[in-house]
C-alpha positions in Angstrom: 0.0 0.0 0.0 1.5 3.2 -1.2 1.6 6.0 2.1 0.3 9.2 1.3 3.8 11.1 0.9 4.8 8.4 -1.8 1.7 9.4 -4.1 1.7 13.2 -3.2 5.6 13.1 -4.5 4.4 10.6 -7.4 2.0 12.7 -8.7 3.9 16.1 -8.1 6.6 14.8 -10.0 4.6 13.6 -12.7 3.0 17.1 -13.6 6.3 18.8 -12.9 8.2 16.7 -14.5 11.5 18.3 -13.0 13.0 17.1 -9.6 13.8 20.9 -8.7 10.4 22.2 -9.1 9.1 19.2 -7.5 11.3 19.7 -3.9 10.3 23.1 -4.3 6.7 22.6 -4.2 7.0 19.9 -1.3 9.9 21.7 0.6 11.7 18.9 0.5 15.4 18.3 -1.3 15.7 16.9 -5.0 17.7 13.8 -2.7 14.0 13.0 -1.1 12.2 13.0 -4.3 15.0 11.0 -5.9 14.6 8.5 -3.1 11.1 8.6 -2.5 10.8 7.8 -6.6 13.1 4.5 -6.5 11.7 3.3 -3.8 7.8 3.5 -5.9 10.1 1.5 -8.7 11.1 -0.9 -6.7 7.9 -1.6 -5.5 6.2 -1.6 -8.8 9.1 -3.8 -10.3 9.6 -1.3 -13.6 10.9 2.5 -14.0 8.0 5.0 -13.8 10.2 7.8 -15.3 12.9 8.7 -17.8 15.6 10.5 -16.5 18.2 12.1 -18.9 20.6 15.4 -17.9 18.1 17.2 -19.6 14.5 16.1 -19.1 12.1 13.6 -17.1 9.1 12.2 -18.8 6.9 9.8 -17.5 7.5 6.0 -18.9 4.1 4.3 -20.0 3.8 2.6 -16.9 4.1 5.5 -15.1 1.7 7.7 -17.3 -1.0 4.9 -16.2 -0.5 4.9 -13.6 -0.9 8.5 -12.5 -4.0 8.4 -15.0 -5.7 6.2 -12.5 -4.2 8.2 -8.8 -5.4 11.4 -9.9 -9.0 10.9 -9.8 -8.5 8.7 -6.0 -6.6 11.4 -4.8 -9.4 13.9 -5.6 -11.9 12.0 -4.6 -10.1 11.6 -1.0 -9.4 15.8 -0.8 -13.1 16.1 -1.9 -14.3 13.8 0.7 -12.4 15.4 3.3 -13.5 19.1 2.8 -16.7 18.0 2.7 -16.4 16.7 6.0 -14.8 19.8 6.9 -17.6 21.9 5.8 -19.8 20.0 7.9 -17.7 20.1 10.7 -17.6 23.7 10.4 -21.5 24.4 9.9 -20.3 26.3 6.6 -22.3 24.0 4.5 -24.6 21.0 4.7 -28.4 20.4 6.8 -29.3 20.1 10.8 -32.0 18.7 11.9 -33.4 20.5 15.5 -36.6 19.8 16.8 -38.7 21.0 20.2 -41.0 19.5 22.6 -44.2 21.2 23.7 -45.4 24.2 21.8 -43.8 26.4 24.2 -40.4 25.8 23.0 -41.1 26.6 19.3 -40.6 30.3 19.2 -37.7 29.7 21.1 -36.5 27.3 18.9 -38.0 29.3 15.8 -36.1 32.3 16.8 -32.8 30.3 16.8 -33.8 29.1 13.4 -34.1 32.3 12.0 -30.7 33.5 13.5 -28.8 31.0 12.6 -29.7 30.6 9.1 -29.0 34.3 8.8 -25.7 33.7 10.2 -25.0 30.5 7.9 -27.1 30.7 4.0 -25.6 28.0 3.0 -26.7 25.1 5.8 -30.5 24.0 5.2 -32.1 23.6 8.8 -34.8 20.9 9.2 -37.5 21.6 11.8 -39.6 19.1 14.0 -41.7 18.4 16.2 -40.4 15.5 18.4 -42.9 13.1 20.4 -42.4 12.8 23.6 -41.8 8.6 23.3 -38.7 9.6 20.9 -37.0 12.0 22.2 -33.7 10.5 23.3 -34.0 7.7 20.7 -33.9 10.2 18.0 -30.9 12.1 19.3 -29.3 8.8 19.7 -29.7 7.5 16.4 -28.8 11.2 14.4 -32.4 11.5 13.2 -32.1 15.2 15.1 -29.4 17.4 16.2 -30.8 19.6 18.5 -33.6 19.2 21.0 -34.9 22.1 22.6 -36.8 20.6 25.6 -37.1 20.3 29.5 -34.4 19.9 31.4 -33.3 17.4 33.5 -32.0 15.7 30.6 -29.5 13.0 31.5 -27.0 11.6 29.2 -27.1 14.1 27.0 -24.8 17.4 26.9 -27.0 20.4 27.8 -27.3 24.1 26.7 -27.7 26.9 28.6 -31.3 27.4 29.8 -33.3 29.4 27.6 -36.9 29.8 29.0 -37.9 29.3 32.6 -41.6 29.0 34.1 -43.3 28.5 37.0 -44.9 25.3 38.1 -48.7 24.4 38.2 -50.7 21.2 39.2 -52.8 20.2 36.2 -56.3 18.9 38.0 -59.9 18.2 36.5 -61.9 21.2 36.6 -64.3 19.7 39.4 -61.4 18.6 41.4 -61.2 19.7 44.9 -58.0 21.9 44.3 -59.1 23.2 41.1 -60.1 26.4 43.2 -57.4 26.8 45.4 -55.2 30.2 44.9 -52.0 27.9 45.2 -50.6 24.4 46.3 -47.7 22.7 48.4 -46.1 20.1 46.5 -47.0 18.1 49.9 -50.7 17.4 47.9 -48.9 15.5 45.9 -49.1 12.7 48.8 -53.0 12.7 48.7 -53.8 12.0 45.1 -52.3 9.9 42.0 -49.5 11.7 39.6 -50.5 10.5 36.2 -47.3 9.1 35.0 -44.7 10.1 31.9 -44.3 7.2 29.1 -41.8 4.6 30.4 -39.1 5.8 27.7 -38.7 8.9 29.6 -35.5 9.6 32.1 -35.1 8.9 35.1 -34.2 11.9 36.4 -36.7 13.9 34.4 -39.1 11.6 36.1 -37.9 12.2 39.6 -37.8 16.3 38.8 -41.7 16.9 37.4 -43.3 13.6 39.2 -41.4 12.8 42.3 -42.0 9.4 44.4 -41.5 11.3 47.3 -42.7 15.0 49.2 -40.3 16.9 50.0 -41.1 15.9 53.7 -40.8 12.2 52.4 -44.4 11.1 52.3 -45.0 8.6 49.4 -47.1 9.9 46.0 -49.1 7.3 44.6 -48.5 7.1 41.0 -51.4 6.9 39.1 -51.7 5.8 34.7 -49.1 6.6 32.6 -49.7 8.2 29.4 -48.1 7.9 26.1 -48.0 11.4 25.0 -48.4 15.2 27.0 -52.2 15.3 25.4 -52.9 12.0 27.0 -51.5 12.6 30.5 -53.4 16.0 30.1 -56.7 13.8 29.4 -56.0 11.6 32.0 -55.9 14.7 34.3 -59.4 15.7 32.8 -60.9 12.0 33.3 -60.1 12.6 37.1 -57.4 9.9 37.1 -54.9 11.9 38.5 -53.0 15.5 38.8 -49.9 16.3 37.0 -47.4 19.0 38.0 -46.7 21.2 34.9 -44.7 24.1 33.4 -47.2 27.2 33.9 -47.5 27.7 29.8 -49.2 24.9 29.4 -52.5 26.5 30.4 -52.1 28.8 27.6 -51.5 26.2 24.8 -53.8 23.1 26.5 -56.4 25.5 28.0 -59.7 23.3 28.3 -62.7 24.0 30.1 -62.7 20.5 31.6 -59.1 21.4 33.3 -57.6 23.8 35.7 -54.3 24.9 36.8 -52.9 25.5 39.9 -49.9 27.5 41.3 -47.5 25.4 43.0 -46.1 28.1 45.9 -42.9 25.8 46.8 -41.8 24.1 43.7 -38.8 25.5 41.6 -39.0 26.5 38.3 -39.0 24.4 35.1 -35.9 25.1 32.5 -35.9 24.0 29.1 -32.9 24.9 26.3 -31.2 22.9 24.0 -30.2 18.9 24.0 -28.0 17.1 22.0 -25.7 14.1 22.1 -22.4 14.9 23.0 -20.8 12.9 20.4 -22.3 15.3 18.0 -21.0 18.1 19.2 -20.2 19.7 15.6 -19.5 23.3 14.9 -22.4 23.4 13.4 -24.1 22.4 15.9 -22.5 24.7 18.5 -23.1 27.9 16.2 -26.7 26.9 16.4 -26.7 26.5 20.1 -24.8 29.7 19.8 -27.9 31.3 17.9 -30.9 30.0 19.9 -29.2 32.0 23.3 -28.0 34.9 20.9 -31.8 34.7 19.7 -33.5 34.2 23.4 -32.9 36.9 25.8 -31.6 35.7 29.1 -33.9 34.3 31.1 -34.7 35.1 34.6 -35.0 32.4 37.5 
């Protein structure tokens, strides 16, 4: 197998076609090139150039043989500044997606930021199901995730929208008139669960096994989707703590939502996996907190 120094010299030599201009253009001496170009003959058992006092031409075998290099090597330097140009987010597509319609003008505004900032990459937008989340970022099918956080396993953004925690209870529920809650009622009624795909830690952070004080919280039926837990909530099957915009985008007459006094806020940015940590994608990450104004705690 010929090492990449032996067919840059090879084919330098053959459009050159003069051992001066040849060291020249390498920065090497006329002894490397002469040494490097024996050793390629020896290897290939015949002469691959004619060498006089006054002139170097390439022998039939050689001729041929860089006929059929020159077309490899470009297809390797093409290969690799493509690869580059991806690296670089100068050219090529990323896929980013968001969860819950309160991340997609925060995601939309990153969007239209960064594809100011780069023309030339084509940015794929989605709406990722709850169930496929992780799965999707694992397998490359999306490149960003704007979502909740925790998000374990994954490398994390900066935090580009907080909100305030409600409890999500049918409209006839006995809290559905109280001015706020203590996560301690959380103890006295089922927490419809999230789909069994979902983190552990995201599951301990919005639907805790625990009170604070440590009294247990009976889990009640998991959904397989946000709408579904929400209906679950309406059927009177359970409560559900949830981020406070989600009684402006699911506002239903059959639900209501409830301030939770003592519960931290809720802090969503972007996700991705950290082995995909391209320029691209950190000029987009870049673009969604350029894009976001800083938010407040």
């Amino acid at each position: 197998m010929l090492e990449r120094y032996e067919i840059e010299t090879f084919l330098t030599l053959a459009e050159e076609l003069h051992f001066g201009r040849t060291a020249e253009r390498l920065r090497v001496t006329t002894g490397r090139i002469s040494h490097v170009v024996r050793k390629l003959e020896r290897r290939i058992g015949a002469p691959l150039f004619e060498r006089t006092s006054r002139v170097v031409r390439l022998t039939p075998i050689g001729a041929r043989l860089a006929e059929e290099l020159r077309p490899l090597v470009a297809g390797i330097e093409d290969a690799v500044q493509r690869a580059v140009d991806a690296g670089r987010g100068l050219a090529g597509e990323l896929r980013v997606a968001y969860v819950g319609e309160s991340t997609a003008p925060v995601l939309l505004r990153a969007v239209a930021l960064f594809t100011e900032r780069h023309p030339d990459c084509v940015v794929h937008v989605h709406e990722a199901p709850l169930a496929t989340t992780r799965s999707s970022l694992r397998d490359g099918s999306i490149d960003v995730l704007i979502a909740s956080y925790p998000f374990d396993g994954m490398a994390n953004g900066p935090a580009l929208l907080h909100e305030r925690r409600v409890l999500a209870v049918a409209a006839d529920h006995p809290l559905a008139g109280a001015e706020s809650v203590s996560l301690e009622v959380l103890a006295d009624h089922p927490v419809v669960q999230y789909p069994a795909v979902t983190s552990a830690a995201f599951k301990r952070d919005r639907t805790p096994d625990r009170t604070p004080s440590g009294r247990p919280v009976p889990q009640g039926p998991a959904g397989t989707s946000f709408s579904e837990m929400l209906a679950l909530v309406a059927m009177g099957r359970g409560v559900l703590p949830v981020g406070e915009q989600t009684r402006h985008y699911h506002a239903r007459p059959d639900l209501a939502y409830v301030p939770i006094r003592d519960a931290p806020p809720i802090s969503r940015g972007p996700v991705w996996l950290a082995s995909n940590t391209t320029t691209r994608v950190r000029e987009f990450v870049r673009a969604a907190v350029d894009a976001n104004p800083a938010p407040e705690a």
